[in-house]
N, C-alpha and C positions, 0 to 999 in steps of 0.2 A: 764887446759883449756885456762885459758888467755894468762900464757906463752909461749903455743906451739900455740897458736890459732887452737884450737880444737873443734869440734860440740859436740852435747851432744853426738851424733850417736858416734862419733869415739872414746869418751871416754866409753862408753858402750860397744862397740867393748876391746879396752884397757885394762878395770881393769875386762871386762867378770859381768858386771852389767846388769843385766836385766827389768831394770824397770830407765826407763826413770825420771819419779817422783822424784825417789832419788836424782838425781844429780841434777836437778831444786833445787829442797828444797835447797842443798846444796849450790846451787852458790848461790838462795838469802839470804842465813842465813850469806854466804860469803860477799856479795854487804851488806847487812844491819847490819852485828857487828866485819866484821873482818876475822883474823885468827882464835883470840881467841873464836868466838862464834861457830868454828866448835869442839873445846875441848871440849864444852858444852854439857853431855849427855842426849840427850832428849827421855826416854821412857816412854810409856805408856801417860796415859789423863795428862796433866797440872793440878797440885793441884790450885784448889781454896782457896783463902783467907779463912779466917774465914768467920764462918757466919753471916751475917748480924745479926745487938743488934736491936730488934725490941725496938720501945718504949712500956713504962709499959702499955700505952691505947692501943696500936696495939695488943700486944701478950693478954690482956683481952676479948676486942672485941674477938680474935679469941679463945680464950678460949671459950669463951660466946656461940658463934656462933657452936663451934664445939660440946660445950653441946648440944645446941638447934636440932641440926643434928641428934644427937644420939640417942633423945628421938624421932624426927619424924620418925628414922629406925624402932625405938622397935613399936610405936602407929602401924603405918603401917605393918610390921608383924604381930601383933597385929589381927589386920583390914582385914589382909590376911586371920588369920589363923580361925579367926570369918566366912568370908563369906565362906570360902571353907567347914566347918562345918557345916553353912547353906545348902550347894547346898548337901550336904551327907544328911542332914536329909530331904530336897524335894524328893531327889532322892530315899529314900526308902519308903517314902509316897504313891508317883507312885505306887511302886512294889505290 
């Protein structure tokens, strides 16, 4: 493109590319590290680093926290399964 001073349009025509996008990426990965950053194979998502090392008080708290969750799922199911039983035994009271 720079050489021949060429649009994206005519290299699209050119190499038979059909998606414009591409060759953007291209020139800025070109304009931001070179030649060498089009050697660069980039597929798929970008691996993230490791995961972040919580501190011993962060990952407790969430320990702590995530106990306390589990027991308010079980009470309230609990709590569910209680009034739905109730309204079964009204409901044949009626009958």
């Amino acid at each position: 493109m720079r050489e021949e001073h060429l649009s994206i349009r005519e290299v699209m025509r050119k190499f038979e590319i059909n998606d414009h996008g591409i060759i953007e990426r291209w020139e800025r990965i070109y304009l931001e590290e070179g030649p060498e950053g089009l050697a660069v194979e980039r597929r798929g998502r970008k691996s993230s680093s490791r995961p972040v090392k919580l501190s011993k008080a962060v990952e407790e708290d969430l320990i702590a926290e995530n106990q306390r969750l589990r027991a308010e799922i079980d009470y309230l199911k609990n709590l569910q399964a209680l009034v739905l039983e109730e309204e079964r035994r009204q409901h044949r009271k009626r009958r």
